[in-house]
Jmol script that loads the backbone (N, CA, C; Angstrom):
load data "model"
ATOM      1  N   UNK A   1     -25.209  35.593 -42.604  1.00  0.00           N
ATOM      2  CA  UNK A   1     -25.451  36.498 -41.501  1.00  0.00           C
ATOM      3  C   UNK A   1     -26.239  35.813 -40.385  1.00  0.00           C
ATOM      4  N   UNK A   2     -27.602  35.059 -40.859  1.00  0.00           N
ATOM      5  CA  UNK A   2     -27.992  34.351 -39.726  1.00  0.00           C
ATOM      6  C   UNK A   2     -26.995  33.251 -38.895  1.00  0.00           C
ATOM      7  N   UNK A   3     -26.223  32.861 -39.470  1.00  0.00           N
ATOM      8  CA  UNK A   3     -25.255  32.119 -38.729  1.00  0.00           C
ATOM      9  C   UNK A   3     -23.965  33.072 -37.534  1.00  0.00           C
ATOM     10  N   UNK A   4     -23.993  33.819 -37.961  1.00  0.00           N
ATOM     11  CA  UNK A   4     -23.460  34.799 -37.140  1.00  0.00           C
ATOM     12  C   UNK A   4     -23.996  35.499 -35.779  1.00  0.00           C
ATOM     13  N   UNK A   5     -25.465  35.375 -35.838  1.00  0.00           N
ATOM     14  CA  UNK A   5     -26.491  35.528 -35.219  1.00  0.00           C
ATOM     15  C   UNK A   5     -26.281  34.192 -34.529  1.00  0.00           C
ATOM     16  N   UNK A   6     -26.859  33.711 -34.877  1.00  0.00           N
ATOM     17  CA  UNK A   6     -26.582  32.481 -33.750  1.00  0.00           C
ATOM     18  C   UNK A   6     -25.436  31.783 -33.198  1.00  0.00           C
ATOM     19  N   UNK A   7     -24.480  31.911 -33.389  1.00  0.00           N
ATOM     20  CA  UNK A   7     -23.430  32.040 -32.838  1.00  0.00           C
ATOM     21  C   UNK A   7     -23.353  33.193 -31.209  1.00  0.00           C
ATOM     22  N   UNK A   8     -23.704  34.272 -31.777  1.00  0.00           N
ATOM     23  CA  UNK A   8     -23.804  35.354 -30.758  1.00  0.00           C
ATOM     24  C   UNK A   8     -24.892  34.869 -29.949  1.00  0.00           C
ATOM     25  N   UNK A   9     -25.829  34.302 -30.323  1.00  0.00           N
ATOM     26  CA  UNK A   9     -26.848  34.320 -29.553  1.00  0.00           C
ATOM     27  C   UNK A   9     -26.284  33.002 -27.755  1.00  0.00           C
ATOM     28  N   UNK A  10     -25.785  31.886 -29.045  1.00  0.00           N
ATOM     29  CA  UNK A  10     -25.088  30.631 -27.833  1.00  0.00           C
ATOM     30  C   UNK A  10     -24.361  31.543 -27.299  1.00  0.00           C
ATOM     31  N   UNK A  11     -23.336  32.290 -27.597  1.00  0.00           N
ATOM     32  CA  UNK A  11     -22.070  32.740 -26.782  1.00  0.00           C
ATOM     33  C   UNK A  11     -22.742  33.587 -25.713  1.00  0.00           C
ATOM     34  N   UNK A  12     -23.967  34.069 -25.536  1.00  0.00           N
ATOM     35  CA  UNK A  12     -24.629  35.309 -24.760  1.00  0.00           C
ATOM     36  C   UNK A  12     -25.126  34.317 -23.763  1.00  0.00           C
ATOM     37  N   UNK A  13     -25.655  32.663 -24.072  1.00  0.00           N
ATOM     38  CA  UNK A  13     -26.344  32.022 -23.428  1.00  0.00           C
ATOM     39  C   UNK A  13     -25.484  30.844 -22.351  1.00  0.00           C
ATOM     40  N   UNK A  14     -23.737  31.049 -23.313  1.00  0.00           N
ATOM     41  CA  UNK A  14     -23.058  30.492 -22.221  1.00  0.00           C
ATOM     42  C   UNK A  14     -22.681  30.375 -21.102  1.00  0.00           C
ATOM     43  N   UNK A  15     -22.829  29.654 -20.113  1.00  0.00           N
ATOM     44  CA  UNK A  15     -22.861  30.207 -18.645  1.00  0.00           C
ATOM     45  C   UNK A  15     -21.691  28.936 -18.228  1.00  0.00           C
ATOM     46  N   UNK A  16     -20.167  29.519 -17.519  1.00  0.00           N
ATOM     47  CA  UNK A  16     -19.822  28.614 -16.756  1.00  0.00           C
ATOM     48  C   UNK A  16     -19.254  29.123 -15.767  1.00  0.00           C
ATOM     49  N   UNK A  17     -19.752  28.067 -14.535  1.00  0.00           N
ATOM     50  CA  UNK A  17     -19.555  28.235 -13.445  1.00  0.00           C
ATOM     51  C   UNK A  17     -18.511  27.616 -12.745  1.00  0.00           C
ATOM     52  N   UNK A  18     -17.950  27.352 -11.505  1.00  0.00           N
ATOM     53  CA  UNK A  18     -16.866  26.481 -10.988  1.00  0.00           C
ATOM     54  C   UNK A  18     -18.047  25.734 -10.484  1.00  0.00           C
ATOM     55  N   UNK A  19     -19.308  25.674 -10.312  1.00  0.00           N
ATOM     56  CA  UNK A  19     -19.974  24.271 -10.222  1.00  0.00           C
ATOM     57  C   UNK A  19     -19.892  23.178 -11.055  1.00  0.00           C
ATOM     58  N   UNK A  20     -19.694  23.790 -12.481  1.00  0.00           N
ATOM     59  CA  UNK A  20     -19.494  22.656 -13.538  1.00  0.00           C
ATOM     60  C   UNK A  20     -18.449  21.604 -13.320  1.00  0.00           C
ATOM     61  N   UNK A  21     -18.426  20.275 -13.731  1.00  0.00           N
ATOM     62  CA  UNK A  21     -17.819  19.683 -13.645  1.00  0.00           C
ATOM     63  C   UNK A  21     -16.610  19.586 -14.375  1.00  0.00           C
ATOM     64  N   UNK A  22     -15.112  19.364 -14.470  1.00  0.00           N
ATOM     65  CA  UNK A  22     -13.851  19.464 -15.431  1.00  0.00           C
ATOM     66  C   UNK A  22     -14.414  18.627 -16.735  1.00  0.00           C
ATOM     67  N   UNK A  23     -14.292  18.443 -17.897  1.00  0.00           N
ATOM     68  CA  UNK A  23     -14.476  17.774 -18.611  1.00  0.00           C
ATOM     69  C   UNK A  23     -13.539  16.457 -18.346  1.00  0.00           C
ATOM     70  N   UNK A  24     -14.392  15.186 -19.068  1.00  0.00           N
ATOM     71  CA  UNK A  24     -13.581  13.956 -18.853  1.00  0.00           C
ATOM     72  C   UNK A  24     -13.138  13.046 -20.461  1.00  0.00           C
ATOM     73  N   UNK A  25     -11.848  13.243 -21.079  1.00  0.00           N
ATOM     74  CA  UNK A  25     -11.660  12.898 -22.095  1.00  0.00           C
ATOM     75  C   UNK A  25     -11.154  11.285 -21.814  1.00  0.00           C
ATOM     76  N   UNK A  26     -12.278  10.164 -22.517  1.00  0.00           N
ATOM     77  CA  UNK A  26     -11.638   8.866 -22.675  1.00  0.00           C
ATOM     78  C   UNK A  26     -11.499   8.507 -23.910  1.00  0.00           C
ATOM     79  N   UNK A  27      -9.754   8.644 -23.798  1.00  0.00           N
ATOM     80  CA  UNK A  27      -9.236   7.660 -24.834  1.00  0.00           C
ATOM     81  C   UNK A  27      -9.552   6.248 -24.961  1.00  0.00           C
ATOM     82  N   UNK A  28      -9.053   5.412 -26.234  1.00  0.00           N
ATOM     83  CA  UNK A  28      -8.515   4.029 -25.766  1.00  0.00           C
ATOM     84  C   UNK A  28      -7.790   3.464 -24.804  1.00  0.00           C
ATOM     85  N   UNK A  29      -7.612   2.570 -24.673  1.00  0.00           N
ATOM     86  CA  UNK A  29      -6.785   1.487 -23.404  1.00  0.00           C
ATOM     87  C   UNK A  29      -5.798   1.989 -24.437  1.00  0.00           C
ATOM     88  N   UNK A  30      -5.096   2.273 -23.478  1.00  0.00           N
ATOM     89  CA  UNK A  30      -3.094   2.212 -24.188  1.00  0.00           C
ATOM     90  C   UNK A  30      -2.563   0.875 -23.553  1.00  0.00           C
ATOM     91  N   UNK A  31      -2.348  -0.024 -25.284  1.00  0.00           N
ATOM     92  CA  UNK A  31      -2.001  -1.475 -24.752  1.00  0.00           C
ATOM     93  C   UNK A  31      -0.145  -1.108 -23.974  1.00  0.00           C
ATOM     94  N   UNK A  32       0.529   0.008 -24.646  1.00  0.00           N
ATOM     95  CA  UNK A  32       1.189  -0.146 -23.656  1.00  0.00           C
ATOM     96  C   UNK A  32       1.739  -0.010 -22.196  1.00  0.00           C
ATOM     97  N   UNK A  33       0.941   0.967 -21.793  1.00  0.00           N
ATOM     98  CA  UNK A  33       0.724   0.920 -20.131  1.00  0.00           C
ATOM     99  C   UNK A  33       0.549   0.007 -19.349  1.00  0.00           C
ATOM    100  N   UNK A  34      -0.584  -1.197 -20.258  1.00  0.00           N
ATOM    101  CA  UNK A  34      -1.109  -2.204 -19.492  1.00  0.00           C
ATOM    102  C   UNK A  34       0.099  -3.011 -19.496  1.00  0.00           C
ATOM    103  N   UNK A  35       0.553  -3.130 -20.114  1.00  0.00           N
ATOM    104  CA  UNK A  35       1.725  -4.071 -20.825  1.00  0.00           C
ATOM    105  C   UNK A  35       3.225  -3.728 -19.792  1.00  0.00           C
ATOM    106  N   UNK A  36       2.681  -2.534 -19.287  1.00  0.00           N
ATOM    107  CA  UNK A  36       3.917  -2.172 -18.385  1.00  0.00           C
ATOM    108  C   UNK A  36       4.329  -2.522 -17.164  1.00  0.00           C
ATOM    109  N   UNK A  37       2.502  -2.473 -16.503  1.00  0.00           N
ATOM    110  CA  UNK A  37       2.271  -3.368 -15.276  1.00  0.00           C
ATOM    111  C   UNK A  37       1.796  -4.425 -15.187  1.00  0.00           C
ATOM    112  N   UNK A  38       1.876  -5.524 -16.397  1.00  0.00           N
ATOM    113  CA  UNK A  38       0.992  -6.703 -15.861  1.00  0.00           C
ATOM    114  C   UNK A  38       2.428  -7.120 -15.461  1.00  0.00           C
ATOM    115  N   UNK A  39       3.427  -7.319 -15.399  1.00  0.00           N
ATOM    116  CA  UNK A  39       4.012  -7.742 -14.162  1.00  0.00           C
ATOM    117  C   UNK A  39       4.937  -6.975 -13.146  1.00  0.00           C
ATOM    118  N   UNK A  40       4.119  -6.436 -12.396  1.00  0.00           N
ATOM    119  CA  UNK A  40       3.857  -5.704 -11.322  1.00  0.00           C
ATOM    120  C   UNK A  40       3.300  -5.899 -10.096  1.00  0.00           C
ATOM    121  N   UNK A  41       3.976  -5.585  -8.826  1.00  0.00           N
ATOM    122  CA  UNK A  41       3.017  -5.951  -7.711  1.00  0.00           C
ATOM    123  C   UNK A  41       3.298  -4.622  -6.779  1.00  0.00           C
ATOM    124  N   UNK A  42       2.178  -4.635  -5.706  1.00  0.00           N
ATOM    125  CA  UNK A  42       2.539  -3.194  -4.929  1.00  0.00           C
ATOM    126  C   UNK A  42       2.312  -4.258  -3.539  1.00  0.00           C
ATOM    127  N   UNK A  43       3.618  -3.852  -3.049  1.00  0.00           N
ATOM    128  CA  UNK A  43       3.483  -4.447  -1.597  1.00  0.00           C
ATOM    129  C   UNK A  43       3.530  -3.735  -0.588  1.00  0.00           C
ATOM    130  N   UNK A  44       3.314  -3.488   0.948  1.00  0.00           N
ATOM    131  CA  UNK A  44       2.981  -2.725   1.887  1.00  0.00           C
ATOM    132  C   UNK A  44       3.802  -3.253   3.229  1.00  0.00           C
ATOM    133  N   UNK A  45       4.689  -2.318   4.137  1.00  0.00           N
ATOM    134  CA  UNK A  45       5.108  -2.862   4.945  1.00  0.00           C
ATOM    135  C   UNK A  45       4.787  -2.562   6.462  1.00  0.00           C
ATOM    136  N   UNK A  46       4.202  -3.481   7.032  1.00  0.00           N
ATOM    137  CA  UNK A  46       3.231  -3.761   8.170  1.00  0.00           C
ATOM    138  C   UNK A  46       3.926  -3.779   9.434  1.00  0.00           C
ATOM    139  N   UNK A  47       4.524  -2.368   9.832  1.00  0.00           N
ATOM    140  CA  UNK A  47       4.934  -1.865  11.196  1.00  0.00           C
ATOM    141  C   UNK A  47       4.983  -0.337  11.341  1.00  0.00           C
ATOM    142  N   UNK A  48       5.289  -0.243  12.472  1.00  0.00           N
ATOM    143  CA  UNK A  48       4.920   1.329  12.669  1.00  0.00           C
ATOM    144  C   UNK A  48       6.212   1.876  12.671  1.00  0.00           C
ATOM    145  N   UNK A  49       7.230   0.976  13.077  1.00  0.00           N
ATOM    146  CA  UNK A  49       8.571   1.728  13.344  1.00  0.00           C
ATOM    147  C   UNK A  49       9.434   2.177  11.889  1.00  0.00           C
ATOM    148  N   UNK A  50      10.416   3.344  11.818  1.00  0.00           N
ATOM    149  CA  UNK A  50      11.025   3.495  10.574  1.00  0.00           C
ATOM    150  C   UNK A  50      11.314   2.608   9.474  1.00  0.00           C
ATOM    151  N   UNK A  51      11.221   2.383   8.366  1.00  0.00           N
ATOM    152  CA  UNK A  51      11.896   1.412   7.051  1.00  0.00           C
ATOM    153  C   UNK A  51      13.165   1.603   6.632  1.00  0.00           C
ATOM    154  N   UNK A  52      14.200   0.702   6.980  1.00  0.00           N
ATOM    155  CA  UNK A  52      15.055   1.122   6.125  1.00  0.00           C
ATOM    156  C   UNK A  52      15.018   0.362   4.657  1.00  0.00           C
ATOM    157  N   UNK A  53      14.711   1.498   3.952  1.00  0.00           N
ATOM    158  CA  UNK A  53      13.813   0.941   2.397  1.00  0.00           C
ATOM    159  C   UNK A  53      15.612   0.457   1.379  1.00  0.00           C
ATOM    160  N   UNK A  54      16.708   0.747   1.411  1.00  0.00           N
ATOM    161  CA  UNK A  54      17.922   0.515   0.414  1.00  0.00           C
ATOM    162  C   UNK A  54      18.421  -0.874   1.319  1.00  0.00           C
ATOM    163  N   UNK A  55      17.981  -1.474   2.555  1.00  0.00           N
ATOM    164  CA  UNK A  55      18.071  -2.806   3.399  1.00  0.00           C
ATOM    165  C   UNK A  55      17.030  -3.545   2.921  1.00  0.00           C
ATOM    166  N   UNK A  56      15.827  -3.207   3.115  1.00  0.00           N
ATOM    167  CA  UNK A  56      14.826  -3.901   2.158  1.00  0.00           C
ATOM    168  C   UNK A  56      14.845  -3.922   1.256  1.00  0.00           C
ATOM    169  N   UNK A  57      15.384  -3.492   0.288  1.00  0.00           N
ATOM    170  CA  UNK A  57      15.369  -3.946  -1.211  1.00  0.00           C
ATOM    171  C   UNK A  57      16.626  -4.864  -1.350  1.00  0.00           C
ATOM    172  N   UNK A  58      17.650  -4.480  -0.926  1.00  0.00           N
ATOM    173  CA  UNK A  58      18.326  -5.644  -1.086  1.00  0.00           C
ATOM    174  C   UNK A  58      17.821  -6.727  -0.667  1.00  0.00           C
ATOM    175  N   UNK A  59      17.049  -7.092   0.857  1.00  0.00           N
ATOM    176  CA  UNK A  59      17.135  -8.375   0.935  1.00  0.00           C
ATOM    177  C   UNK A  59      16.524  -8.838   0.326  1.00  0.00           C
ATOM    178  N   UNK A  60      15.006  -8.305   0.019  1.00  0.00           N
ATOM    179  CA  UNK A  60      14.084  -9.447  -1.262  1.00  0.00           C
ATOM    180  C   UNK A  60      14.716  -9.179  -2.207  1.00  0.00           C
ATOM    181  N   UNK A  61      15.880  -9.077  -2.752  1.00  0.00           N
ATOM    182  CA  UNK A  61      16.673  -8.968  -4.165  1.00  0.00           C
ATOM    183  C   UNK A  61      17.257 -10.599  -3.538  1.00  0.00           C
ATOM    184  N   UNK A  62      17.905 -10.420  -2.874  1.00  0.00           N
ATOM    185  CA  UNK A  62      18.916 -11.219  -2.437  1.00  0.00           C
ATOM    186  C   UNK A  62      17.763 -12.465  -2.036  1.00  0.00           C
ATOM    187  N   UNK A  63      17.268 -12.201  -1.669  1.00  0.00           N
ATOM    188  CA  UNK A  63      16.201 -13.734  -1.288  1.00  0.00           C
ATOM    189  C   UNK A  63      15.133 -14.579  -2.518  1.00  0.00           C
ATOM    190  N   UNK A  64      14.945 -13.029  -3.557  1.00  0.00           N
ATOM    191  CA  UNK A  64      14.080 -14.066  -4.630  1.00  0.00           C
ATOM    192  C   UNK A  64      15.132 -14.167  -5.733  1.00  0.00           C
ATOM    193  N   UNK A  65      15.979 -13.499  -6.261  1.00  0.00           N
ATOM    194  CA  UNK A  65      17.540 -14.297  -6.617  1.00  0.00           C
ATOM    195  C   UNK A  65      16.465 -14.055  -7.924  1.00  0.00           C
ATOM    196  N   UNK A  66      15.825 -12.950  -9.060  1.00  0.00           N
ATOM    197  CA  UNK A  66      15.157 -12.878  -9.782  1.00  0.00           C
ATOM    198  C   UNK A  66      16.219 -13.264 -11.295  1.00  0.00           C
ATOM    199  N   UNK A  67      15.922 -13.753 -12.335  1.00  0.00           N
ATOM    200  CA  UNK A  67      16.645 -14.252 -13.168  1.00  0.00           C
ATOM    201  C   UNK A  67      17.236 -12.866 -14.150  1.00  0.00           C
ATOM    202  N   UNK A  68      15.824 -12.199 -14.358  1.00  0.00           N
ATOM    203  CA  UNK A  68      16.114 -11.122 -14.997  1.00  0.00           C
ATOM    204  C   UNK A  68      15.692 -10.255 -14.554  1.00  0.00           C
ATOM    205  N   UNK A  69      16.063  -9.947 -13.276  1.00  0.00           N
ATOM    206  CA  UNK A  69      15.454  -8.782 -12.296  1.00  0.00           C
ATOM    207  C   UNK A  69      14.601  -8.516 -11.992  1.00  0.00           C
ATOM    208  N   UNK A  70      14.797  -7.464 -10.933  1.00  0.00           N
ATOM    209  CA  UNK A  70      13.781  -6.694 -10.538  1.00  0.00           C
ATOM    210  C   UNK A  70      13.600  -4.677  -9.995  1.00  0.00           C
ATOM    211  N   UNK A  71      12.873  -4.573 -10.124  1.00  0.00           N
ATOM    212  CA  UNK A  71      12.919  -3.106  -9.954  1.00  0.00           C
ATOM    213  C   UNK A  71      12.372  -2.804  -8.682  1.00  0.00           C
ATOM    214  N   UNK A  72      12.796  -2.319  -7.645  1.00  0.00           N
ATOM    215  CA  UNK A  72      11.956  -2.292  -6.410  1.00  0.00           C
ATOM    216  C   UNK A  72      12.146  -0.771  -5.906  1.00  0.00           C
ATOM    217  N   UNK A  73      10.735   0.100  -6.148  1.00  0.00           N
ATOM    218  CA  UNK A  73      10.888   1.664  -5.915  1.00  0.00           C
ATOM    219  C   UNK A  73      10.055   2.110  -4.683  1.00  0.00           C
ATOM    220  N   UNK A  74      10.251   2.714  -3.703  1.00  0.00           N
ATOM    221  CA  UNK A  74       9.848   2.850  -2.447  1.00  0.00           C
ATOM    222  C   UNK A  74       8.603   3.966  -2.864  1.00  0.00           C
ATOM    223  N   UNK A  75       7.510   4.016  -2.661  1.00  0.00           N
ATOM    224  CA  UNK A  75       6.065   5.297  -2.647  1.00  0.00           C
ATOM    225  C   UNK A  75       5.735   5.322  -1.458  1.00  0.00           C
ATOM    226  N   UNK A  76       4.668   6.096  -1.389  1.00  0.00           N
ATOM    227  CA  UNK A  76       4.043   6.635  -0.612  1.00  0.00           C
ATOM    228  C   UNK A  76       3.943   5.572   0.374  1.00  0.00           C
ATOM    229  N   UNK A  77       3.440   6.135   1.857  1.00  0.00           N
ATOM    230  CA  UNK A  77       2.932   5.256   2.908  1.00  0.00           C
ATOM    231  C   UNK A  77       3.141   4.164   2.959  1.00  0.00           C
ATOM    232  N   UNK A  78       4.626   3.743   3.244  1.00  0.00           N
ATOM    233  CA  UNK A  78       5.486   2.702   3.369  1.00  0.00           C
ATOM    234  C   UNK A  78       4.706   1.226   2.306  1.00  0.00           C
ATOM    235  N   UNK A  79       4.440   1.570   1.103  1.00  0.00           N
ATOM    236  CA  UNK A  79       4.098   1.290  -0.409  1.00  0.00           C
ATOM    237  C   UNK A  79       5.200   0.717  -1.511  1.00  0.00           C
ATOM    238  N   UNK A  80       5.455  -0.259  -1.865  1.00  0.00           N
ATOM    239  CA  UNK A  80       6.675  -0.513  -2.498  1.00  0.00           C
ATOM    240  C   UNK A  80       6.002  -1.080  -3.710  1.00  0.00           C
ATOM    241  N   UNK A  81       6.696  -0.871  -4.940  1.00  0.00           N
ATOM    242  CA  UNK A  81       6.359  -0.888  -6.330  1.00  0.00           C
ATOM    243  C   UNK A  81       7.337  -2.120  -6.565  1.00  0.00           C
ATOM    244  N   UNK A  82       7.087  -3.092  -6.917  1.00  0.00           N
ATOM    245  CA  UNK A  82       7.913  -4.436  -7.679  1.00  0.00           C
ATOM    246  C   UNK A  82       7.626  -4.505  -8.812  1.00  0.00           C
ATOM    247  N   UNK A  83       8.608  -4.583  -9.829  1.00  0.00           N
ATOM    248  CA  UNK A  83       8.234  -4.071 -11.258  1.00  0.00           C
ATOM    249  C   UNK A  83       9.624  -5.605 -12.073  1.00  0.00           C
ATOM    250  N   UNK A  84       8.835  -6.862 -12.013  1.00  0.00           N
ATOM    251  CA  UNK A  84       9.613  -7.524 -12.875  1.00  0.00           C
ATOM    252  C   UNK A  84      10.002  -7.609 -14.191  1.00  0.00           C
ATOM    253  N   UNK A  85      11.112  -8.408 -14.781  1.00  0.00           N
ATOM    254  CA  UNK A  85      10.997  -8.223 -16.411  1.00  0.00           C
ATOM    255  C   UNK A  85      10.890  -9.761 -16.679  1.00  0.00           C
ATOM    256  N   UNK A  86      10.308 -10.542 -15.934  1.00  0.00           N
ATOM    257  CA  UNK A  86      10.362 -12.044 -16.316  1.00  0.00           C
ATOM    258  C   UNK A  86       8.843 -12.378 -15.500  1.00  0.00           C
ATOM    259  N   UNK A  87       8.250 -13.347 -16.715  1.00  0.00           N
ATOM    260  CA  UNK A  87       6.712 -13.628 -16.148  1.00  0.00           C
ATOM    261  C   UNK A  87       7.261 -14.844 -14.958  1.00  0.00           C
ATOM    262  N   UNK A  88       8.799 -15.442 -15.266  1.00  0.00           N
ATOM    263  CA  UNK A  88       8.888 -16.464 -14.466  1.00  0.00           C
ATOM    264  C   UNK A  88       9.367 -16.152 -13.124  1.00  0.00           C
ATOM    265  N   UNK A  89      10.083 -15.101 -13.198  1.00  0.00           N
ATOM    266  CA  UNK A  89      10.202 -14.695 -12.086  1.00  0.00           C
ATOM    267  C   UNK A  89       9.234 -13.872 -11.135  1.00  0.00           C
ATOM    268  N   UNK A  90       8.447 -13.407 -11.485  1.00  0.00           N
ATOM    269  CA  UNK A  90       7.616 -13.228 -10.651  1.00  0.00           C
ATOM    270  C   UNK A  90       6.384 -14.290 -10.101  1.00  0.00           C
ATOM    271  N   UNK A  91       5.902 -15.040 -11.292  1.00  0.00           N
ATOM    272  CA  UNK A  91       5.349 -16.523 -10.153  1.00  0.00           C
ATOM    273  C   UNK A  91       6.526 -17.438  -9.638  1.00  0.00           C
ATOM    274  N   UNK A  92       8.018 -17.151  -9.356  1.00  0.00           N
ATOM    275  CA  UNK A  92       8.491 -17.671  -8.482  1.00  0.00           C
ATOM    276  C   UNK A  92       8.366 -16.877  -7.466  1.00  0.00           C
ATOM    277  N   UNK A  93       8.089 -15.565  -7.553  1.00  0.00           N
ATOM    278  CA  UNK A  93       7.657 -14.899  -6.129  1.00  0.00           C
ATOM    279  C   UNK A  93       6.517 -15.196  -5.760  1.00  0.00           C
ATOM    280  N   UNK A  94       5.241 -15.154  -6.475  1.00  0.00           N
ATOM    281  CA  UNK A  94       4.209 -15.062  -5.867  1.00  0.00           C
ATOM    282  C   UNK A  94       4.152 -16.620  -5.409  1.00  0.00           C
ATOM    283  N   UNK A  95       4.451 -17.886  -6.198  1.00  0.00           N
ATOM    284  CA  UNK A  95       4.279 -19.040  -5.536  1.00  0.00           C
ATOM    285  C   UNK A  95       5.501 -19.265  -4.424  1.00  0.00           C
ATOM    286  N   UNK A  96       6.245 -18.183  -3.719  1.00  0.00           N
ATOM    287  CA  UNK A  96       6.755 -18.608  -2.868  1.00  0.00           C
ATOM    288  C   UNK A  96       6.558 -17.689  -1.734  1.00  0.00           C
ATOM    289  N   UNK A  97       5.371 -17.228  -1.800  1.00  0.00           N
ATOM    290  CA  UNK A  97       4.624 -16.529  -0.499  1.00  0.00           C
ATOM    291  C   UNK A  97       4.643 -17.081   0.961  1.00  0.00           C
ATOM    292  N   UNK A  98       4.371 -16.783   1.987  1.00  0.00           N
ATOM    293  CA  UNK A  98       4.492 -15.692   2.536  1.00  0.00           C
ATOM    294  C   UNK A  98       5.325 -15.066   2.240  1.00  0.00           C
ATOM    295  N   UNK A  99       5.791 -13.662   2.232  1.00  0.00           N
ATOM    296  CA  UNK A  99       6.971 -12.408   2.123  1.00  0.00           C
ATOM    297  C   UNK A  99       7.281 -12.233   3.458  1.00  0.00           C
ATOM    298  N   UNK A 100       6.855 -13.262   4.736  1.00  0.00           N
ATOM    299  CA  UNK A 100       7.495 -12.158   6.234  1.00  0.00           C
ATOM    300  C   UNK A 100       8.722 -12.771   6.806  1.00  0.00           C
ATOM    301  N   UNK A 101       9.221 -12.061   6.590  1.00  0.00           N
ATOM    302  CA  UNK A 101      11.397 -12.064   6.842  1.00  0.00           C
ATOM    303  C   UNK A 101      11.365 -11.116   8.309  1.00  0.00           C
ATOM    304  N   UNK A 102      12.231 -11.385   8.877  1.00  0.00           N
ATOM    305  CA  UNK A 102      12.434 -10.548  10.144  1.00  0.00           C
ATOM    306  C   UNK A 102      13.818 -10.393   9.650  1.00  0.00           C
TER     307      UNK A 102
END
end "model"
wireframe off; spacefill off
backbone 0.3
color backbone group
């Protein structure tokens, strides 16, 4: 019975407000997420005028000639997601930087 009692007593003393903060649950690192983007790059395209984003993906398709592809998905605020499946192909991109094509 005293446990019942105190039970009632916390539940009378619970107070929540929308000041409280959401709770924050941390899991482990999920090795496979990481594993999803370590070869990954987010690139950004630096003009004001429209993108045509299905012209741009072809041409850096067509210009880094990737062995075992590439995934290239257009986001937010002219934001592009490069998502390789070869560690070699992507340091043939990154060691063949600059990216500016007209």
């Amino acid at each position: 019975m005293a446990n019942v009692d105190l039970v009632d007593t916390e539940l009378a003393n619970l107070n929540i407000t929308d000041e409280e903060e959401d709770p924050m649950v941390v899991l482990g690192e999920n090795k496979a997420d990481k594993k999803l983007h370590d070869l990954c790059l987010v690139g950004r395209v630096l003009t004001n005028s429209v993108v045509n984003f299905p012209s741009l993906r072809n041409t850096l398709a067509d210009l880094w000639h990737p062995l075992r592809g590439v995934s290239i998905t257009e986001l937010k605020n002219k934001r592009i997601l490069f998502r390789f499946y070869s560690e070699i192909d992507l340091k043939r991109v990154l060691d063949g930087m600059p990216w500016f094509f007209n």
